[in-house]
C-alpha positions as CSV (number, residue, x, y, z in Angstrom):
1,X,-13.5,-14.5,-51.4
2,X,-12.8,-15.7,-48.0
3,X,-14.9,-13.3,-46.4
4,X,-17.9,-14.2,-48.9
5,X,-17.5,-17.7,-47.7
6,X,-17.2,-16.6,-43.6
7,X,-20.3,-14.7,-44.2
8,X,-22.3,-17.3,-45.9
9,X,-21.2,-19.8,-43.3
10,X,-22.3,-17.4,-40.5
11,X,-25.5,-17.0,-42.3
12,X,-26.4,-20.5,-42.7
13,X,-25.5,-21.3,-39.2
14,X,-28.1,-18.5,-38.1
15,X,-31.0,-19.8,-40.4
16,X,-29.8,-23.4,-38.9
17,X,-30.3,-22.2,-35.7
18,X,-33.4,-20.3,-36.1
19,X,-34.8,-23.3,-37.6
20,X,-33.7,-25.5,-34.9
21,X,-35.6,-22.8,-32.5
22,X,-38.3,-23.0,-34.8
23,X,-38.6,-26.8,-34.3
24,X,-38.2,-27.2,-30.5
25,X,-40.6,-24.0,-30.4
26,X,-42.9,-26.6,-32.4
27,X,-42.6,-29.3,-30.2
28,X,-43.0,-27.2,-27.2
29,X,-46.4,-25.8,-28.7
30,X,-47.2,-29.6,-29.6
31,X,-46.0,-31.0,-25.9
32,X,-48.3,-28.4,-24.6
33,X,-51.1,-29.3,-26.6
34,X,-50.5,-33.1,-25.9
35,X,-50.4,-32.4,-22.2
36,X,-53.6,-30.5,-22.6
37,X,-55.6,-33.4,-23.8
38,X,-53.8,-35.8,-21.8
39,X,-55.0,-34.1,-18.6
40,X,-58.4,-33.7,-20.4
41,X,-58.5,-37.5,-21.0
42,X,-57.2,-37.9,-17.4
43,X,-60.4,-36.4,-16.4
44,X,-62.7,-38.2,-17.9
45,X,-61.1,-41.4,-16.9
46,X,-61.7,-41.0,-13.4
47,X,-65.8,-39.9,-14.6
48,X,-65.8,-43.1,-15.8
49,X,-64.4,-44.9,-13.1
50,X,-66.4,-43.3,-11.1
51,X,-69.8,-44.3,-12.7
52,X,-68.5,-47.2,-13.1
53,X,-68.0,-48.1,-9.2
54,X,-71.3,-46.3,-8.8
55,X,-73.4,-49.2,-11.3
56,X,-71.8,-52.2,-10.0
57,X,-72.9,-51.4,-6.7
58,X,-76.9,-50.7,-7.7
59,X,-76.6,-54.0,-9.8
60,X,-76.0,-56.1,-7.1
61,X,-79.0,-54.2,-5.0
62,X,-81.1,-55.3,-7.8
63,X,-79.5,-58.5,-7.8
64,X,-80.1,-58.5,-4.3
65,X,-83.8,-57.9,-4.5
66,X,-84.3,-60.3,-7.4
67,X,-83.2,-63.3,-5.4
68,X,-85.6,-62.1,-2.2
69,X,-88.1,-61.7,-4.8
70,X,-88.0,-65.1,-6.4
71,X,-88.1,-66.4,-2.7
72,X,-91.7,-64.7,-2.5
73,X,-93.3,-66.1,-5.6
74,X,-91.9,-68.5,-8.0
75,X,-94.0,-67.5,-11.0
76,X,-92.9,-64.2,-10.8
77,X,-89.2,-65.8,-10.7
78,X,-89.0,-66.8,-14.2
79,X,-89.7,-62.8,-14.9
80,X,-87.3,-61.7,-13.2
81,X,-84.6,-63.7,-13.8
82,X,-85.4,-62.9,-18.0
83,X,-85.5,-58.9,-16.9
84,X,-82.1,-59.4,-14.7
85,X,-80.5,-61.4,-18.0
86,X,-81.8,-58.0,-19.7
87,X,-79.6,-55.8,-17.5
88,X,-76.8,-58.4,-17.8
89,X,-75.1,-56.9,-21.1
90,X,-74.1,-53.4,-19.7
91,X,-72.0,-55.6,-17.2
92,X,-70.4,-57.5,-20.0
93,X,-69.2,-53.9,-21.7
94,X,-68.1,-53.0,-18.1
95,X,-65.5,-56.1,-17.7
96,X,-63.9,-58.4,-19.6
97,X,-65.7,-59.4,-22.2
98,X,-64.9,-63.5,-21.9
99,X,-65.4,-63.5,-18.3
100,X,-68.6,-61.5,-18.2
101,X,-69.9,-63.5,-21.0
102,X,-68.7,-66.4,-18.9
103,X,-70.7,-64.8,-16.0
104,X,-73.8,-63.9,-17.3
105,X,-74.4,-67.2,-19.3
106,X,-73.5,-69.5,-15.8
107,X,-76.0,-67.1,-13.9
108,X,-79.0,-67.4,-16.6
109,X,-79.0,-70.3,-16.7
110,X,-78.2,-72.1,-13.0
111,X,-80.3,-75.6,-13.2
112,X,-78.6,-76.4,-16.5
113,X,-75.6,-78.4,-16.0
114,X,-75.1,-79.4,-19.5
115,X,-72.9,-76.8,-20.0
116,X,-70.4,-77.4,-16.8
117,X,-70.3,-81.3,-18.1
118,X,-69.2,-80.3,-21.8
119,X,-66.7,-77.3,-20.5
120,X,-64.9,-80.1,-17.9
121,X,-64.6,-84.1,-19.5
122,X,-63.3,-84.8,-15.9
123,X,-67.0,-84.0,-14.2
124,X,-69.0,-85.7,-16.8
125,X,-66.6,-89.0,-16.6
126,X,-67.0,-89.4,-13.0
């Protein structure tokens, strides 16, 4: 009877060690797998870090050209200031949100200084 108990000890201690194999043969195959996509991810990251440090500097090119532009004819200002609003969103996805949307509503609209008098009591005091 002592034997039978040895041998049924032994044998659960092998299937708890094949399991415990098992498992950390799992999480290998799983770590691998993770690392996989985690160097795939990595990758396409730095594409789109990439395109984005190529866009910023084309916007302000056409930013550029825009204010020579509106130096030429004013008419034609107006235009282009509505078509450079246009192109303003895709910054506003590229940077943080608040201060893009900060950004992009100070630089549509630069004659109106209602908005800088209700943002700061101080100025509008004074």
């Amino acid at each position: 009877e002592a034997e039978e108990k040895r041998k049924k000890d032994e044998e659960l201690e092998k299937q708890k060690q094949l399991e415990e194999e098992s498992a950390k043969e799992d999480a290998d195959s799983k770590l691998s797998k993770v690392l996989d996509r985690l160097d795939t991810l990595e990758g396409v990251v730095k594409e789109i870090v990439d395109d984005k440090n190529k866009v910023p500097s084309a916007d302000i090119q056409t930013k550029e050209g825009v204010v020579k532009k509106d130096e030429v004819s004013p008419s034609k200002a107006s235009d282009l200031k509505s078509s450079a609003s246009d192109t303003q969103p895709v910054t506003v996805k590229s940077k943080d949100s608040n201060c893009a949307a900060n950004a992009s509503a100070n630089t549509a609209q630069p004659n109106s200084k209602g908005n800088g008098d209700k943002a700061s009591p101080a100025d509008s005091k004074s």
